[in-house]
N, C-alpha and C positions, 0 to 999 in steps of 0.2 A: 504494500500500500504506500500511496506517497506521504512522505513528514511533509504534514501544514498543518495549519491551522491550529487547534487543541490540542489534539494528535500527544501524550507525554510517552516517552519512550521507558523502558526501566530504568529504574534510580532505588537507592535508599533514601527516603524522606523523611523525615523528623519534624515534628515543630518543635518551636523552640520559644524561649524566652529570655532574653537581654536585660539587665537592669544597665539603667543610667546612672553617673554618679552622684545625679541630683536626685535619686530616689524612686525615678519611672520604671515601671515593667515595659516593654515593647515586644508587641507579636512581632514572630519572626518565622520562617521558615529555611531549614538547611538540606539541600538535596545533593546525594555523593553518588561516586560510579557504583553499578550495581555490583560489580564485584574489583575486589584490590581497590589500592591508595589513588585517593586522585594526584595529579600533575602537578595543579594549580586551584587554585582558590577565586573566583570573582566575588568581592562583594561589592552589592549592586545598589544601589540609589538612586531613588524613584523619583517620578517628575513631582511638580506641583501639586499640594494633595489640596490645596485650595479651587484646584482646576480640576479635580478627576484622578491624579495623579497616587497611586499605591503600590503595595509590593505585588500587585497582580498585575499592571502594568503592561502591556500584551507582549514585546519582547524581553523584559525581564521573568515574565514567565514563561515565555519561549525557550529561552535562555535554560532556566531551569528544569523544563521539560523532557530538552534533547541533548542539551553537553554533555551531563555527566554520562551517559552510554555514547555519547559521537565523540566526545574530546577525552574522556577522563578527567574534567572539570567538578570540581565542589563551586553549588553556585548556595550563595548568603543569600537570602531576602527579608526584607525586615520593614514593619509599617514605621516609618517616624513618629516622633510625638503627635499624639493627636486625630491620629490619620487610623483609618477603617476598613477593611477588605473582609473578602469572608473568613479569613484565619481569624478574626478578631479585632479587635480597638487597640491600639497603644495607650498608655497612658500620657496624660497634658495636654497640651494644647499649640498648636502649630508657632513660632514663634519667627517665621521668615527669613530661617536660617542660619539664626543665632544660638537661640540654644541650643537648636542640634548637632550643633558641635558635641556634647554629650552624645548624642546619638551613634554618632562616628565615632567614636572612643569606644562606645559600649560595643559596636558590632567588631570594632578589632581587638576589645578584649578578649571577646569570644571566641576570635580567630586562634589569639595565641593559649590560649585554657585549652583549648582543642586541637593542639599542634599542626592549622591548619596549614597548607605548606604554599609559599609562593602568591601571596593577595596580592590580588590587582583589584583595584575600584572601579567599579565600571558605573559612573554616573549617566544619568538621563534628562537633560533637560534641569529642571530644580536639582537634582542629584549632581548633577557636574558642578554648581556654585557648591555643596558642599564639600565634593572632590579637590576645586582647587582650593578654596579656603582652607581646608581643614586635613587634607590628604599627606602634606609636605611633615605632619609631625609623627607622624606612624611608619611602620616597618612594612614599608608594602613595596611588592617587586615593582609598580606603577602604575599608571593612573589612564582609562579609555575614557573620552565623555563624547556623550553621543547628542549632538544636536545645542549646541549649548549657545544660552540666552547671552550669557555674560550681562545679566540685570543685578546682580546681587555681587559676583565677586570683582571686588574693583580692579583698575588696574595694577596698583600694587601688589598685589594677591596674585595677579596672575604674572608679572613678572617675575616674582619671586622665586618660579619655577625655573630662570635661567641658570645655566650653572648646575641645575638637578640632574645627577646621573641615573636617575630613574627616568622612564621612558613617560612620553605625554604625549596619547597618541587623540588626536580632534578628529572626527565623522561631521562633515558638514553636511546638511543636507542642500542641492542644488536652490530649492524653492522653500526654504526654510523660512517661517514667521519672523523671524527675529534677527539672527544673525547668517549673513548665506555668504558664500565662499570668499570674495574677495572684501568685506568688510572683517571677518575672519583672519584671514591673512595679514591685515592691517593689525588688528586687537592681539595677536597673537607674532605680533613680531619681536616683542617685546624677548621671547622666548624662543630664540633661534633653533635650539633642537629639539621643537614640539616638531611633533608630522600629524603635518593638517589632510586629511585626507577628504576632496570634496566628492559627493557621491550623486551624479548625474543622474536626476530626475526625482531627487528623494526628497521629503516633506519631514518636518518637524516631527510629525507621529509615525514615521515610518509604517505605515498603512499597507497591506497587501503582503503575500509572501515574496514575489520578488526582493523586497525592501530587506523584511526581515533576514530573509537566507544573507542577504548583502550585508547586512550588522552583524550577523552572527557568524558567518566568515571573518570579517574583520578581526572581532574578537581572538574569533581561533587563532586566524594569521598572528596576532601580537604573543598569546600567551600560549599557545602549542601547535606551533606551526607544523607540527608533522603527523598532526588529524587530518587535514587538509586532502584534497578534498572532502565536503563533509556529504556525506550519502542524501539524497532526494527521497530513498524509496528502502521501507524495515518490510522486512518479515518474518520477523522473530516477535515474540510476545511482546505485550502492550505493560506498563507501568497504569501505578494508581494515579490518577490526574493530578496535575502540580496543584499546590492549594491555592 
């Protein structure tokens, strides 16, 4: 059958729960290869939960759907404060990127309680301002933001990334709301060895499976390039659906 749409391949899934250091619980969900250690790690950072935006999110639950049986990926997903999906409520209340800085702390304390191996942050939209903001103080192999607003993290924030030998890999999307390739290029020159990658014909919500297979390639390409190519079409047994 062809991988789209819902489609969850095998995995180990777990929910999970994160405390913040300011006292929140936050639902989370962590999904591993179905069998042996995963490669790498992404945790993932969801759009705007003021907009719609949660750890169900449709290519971060894509994301965790199919990698960890196509790549040997552990994918993190986690509501932010405040924020609601069928996993459950976080606790708090949205603070526009400030306090979750807590958030990002609690999901990479987890990582390392959990000797998760190899985190890369893979931000989305609101997720990428707290990737770059917040991502330079953790032990993470580095940093994907896919579609990113650059409304929240300034430009200091984002230059600060120059000089990082961790990897800052940018998905523009061609017809992007907000920020589209050669505005990008500009905001991002501050940081000479980010690779800005623009993606011809793609939209802010990366909508349609074209799109997504094209994010989720990206992905692989950065953190295990040698899944590559990732399979269209399983016929082997189906996984319990991502939450």
């Amino acid at each position: 059958m062809e991988i789209r749409g819902p489609l969850a391949l095998p995995a180990r899934r777990e929910e999970i729960e994160l405390r913040t250091s300011d006292g929140l619980t936050l639902v989370g969900e962590l999904a591993l290869p179905p069998h042996g250690d995963p490669v790498a790690t992404l945790v993932t950072l969801h759009p705007l939960p003021t907009a719609g935006g949660f750890m169900d999110s449709h290519i971060l639950r894509k994301a965790a759907a199919r990698l960890p049986q196509l790549a040997d990926l552990a994918v993190l997903r986690f509501n932010t404060r405040g924020t609601t999906s069928p996993r459950g409520t976080s606790q708090g209340a949205f603070d526009g990127g400030v306090a979750e800085r807590h958030d990002v702390d609690a999901a990479m304390r987890f990582v390392t309680e959990r000797a998760l191996p190899r985190p890369w942050l893979v931000g989305w939209s609101f997720g990428t301002e707290l990737a770059l903001k917040y991502g330079r103080d953790h032990d993470i192999a580095g940093a994907i933001l896919l579609s990113p607003p650059l409304h929240r993290a300034t430009d200091a924030e984002v230059a600060a990334w120059a000089g990082d030998p961790r990897p800052l890999v940018v998905l523009v999307p061609e017809f992007d709301d907000y920020l589209r390739p050669a505005e990008a290029a500009e905001r991002f020159a501050a940081v000479p060895e980010a690779t800005l990658i623009p993606v011809d014909g793609g939209k802010h919500l990366w909508v349609g499976e074209t799109q997504t297979r094209r994010v989720l390639e990206e992905i692989v390409r950065v953190v295990n390039p040698g899944a590559l190519p990732l399979p269209t079409e399983w016929d082997g047994p189906l996984g319990d659906p991502a939450a």
